[in-house]
C-alpha positions as CSV (number, residue, x, y, z in Angstrom):
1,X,-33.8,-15.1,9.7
2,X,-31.5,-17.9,8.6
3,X,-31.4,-21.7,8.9
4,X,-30.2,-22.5,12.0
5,X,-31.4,-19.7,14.1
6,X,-33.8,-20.1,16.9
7,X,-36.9,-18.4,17.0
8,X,-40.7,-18.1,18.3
9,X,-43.4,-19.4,15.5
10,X,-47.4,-19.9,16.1
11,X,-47.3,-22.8,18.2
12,X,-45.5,-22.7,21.3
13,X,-41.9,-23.2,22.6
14,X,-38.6,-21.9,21.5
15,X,-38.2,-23.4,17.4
16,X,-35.0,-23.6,15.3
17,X,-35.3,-23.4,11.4
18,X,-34.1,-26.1,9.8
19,X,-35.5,-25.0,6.3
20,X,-36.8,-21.7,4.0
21,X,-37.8,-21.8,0.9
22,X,-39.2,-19.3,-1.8
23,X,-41.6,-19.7,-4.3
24,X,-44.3,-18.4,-6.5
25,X,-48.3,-18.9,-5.1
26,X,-51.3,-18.3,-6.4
27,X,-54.0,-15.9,-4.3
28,X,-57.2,-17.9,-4.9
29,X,-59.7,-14.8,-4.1
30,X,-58.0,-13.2,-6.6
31,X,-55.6,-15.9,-9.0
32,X,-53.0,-13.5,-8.9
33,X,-49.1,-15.0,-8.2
34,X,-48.1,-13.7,-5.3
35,X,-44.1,-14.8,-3.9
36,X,-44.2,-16.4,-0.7
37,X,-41.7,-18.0,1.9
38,X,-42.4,-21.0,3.6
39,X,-40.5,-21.9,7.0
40,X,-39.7,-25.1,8.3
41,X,-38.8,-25.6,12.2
42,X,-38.2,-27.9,14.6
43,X,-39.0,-27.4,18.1
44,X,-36.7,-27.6,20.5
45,X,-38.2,-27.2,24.1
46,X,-42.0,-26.2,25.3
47,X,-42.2,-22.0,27.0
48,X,-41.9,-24.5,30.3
49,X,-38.1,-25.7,29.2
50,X,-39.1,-29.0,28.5
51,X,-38.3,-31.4,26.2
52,X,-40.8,-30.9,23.2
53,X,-39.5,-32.1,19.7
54,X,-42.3,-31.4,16.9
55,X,-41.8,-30.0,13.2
56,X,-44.0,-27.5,11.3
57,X,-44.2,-25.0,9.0
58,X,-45.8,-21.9,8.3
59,X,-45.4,-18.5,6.8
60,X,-42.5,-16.5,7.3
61,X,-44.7,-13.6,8.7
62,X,-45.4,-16.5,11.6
63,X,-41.8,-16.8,12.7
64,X,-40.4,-13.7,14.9
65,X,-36.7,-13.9,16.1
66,X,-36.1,-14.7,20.4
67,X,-35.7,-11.6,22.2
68,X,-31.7,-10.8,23.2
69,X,-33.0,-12.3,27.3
70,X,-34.4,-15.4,25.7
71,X,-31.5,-16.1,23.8
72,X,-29.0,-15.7,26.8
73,X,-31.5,-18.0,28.8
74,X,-31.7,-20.9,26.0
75,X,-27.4,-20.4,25.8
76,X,-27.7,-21.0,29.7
77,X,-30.3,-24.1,29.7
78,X,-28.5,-25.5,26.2
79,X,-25.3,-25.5,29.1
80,X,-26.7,-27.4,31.4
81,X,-28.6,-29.8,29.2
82,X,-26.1,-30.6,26.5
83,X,-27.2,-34.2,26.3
84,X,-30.8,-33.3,25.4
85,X,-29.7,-30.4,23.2
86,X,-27.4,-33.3,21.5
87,X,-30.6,-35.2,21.1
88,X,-32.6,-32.6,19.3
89,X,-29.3,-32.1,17.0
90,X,-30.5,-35.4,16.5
91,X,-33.1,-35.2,15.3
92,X,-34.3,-35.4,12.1
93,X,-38.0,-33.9,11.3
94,X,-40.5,-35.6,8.8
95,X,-41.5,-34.7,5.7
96,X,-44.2,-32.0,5.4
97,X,-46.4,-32.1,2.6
98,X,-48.2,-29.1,1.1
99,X,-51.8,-29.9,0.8
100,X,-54.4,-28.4,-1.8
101,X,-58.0,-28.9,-1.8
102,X,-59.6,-28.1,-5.4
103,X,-63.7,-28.3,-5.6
104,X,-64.9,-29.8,-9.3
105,X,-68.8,-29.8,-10.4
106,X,-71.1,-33.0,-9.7
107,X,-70.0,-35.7,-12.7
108,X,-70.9,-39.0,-12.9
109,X,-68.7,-41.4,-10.6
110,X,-67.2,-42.5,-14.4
111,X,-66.4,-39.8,-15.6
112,X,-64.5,-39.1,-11.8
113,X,-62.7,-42.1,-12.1
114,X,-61.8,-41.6,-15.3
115,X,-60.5,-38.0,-15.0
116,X,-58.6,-39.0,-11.7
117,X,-56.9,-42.0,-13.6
118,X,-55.8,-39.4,-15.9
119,X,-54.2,-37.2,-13.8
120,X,-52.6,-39.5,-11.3
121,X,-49.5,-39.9,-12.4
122,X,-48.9,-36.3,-13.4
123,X,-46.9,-33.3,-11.5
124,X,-48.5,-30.0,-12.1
125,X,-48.2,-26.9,-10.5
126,X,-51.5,-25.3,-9.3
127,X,-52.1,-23.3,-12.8
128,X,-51.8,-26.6,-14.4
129,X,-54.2,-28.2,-12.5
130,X,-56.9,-25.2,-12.9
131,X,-56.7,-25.2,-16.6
132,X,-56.7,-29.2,-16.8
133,X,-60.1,-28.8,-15.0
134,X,-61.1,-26.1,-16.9
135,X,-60.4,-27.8,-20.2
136,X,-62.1,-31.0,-19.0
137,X,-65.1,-28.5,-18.4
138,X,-65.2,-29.6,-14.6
139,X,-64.7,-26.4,-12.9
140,X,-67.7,-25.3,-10.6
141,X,-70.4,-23.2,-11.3
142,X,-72.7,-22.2,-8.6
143,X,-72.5,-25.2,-5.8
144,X,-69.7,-28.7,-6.9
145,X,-69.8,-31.9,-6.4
146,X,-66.7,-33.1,-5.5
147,X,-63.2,-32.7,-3.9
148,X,-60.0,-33.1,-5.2
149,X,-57.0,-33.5,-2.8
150,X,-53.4,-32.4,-4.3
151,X,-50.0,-33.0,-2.4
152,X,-47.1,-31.5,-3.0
153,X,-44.3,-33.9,-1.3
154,X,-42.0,-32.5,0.7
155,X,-43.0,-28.9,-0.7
156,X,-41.9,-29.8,-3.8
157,X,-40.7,-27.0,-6.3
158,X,-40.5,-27.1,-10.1
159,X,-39.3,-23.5,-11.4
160,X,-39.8,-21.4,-9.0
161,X,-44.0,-23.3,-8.5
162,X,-45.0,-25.7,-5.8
163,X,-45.9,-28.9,-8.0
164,X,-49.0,-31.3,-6.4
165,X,-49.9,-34.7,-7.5
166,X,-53.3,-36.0,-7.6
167,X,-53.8,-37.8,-4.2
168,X,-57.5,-38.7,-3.3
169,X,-61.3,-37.3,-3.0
170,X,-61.6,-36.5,1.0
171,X,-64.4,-37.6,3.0
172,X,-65.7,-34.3,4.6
């Protein structure tokens, strides 16, 4: 798979990839790095042949090429409908953020806001953030208090990592 190339992902409809990109993850049952690939598509038209422009991304494993029929058929419709295939040239997909959800022991609402002031304005990468917690003796024991919502603009990458800012405590 290649930018560019059309393809069938989870969702519906034919996609096109307008972005890949590899980096190192962490396995949270187990905190051990493992390498992933994260693609980024734009969807082009619903499994009806209509009009459908979306974004998303997912897993490589997700994303399966279009059979050598399918392709024929989307050379044949992209023929007839060069104005709306124009269009989704087009088209520019939004930003995707990666999101990550860390839990933290109950603390006084201080002490949160203190430790959130802290790390506010700082880009970690997802080890970073763990140890901070751990040094700052917050990491859970038994049952936690709190929620701590990271994003990672854009999927930001900082050698070869996915790096998160602080963003907010959720209401769940």
């Amino acid at each position: 798979m290649k930018v560019g190339d059309f393809v069938h992902s989870y969702t519906k409809g034919i996609w096109q990839i307008y972005r890949i990109i590899k980096y190192k993850n962490i396995k949270f049952q187990n905190n051990k790095q493992e390498k992933k690939v994260t693609v980024f598509l734009k969807r082009f038209i619903s499994t009806s042949y209509k009009k459908s422009f979306s974004e998303e991304c997912c897993d490589s494993s997700f994303v399966y090429p279009l059979s050598d029929d399918e392709i024929l058929e989307l050379n044949s419709f992209i023929e007839k409908n060069k104005d709306l295939f124009k269009q989704f040239n087009n088209y520019m997909p939004k930003p995707i953020d990666a999101i990550l959800n860390i839990k933290i022991r109950k603390i006084e609402r201080e002490e949160l806001k203190q430790f959130t002031e802290l790390i506010k304005q700082k880009k970690m990468t997802y080890r970073e953030i763990n140890k901070y917690i751990v040094q700052n003796n917050l990491n859970t024991e038994k049952s936690y208090g709190y929620t701590l919502q990271f994003v990672s603009n854009n999927f930001e990458i900082k050698n070869g990592n996915l790096v998160y800012q602080y963003s907010k405590i959720p209401d769940f």
